[in-house]
C-alpha positions as CSV (number, residue, x, y, z in Angstrom):
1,X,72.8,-41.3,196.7
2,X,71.3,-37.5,196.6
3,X,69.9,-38.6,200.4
4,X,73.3,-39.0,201.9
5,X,75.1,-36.5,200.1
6,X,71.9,-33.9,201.7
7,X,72.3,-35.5,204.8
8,X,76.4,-35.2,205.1
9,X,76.1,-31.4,204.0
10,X,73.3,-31.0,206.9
11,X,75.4,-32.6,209.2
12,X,78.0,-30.5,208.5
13,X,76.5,-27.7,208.4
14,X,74.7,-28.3,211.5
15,X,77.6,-28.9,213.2
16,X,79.1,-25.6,212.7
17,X,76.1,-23.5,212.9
18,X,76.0,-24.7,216.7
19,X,79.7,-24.9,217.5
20,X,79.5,-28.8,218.2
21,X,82.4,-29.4,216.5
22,X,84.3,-27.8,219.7
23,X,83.6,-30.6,221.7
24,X,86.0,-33.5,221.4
25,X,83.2,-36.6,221.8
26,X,81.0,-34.2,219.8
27,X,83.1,-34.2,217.1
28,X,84.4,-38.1,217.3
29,X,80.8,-39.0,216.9
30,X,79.9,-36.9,214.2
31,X,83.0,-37.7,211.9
32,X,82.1,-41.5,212.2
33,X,78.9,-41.2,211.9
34,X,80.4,-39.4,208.5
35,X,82.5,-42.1,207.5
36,X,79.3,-44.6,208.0
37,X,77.9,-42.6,205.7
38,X,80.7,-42.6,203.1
39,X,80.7,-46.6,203.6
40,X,77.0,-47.6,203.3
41,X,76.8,-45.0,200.0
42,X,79.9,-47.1,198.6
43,X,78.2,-50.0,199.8
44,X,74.9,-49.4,197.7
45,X,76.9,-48.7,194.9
46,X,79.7,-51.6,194.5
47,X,76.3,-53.6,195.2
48,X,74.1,-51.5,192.2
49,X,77.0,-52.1,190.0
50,X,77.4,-55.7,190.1
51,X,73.9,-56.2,189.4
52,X,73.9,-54.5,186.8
53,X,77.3,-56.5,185.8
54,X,75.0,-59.9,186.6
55,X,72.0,-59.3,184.7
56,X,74.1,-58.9,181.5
């Protein structure tokens, strides 16, 4: 989980530090690659959890 939240602050930050966010395909790509983000580290934990909730 630490890995994607470094990785969505770099990309981020990245973004900004060389003005790609200006561009409008830039930007689509980057805020869905974002979201992907977002969705796989919800994924791993709804998926952690219920293991854990199994193995009880």
């Amino acid at each position: 989980m630490a890995l994607f939240l470094v990785t969505f602050i770099f990309d981020i930050y990245d973004a900004i530090q060389s003005f790609e966010f200006l561009d409008r395909k830039k930007t689509i790509l980057l805020v869905l690659n974002l979201l992907d983000m977002v969705l796989i580290a919800n994924l791993v934990i709804m998926v952690v959890t219920n293991v854990f909730k199994s193995s009880d």
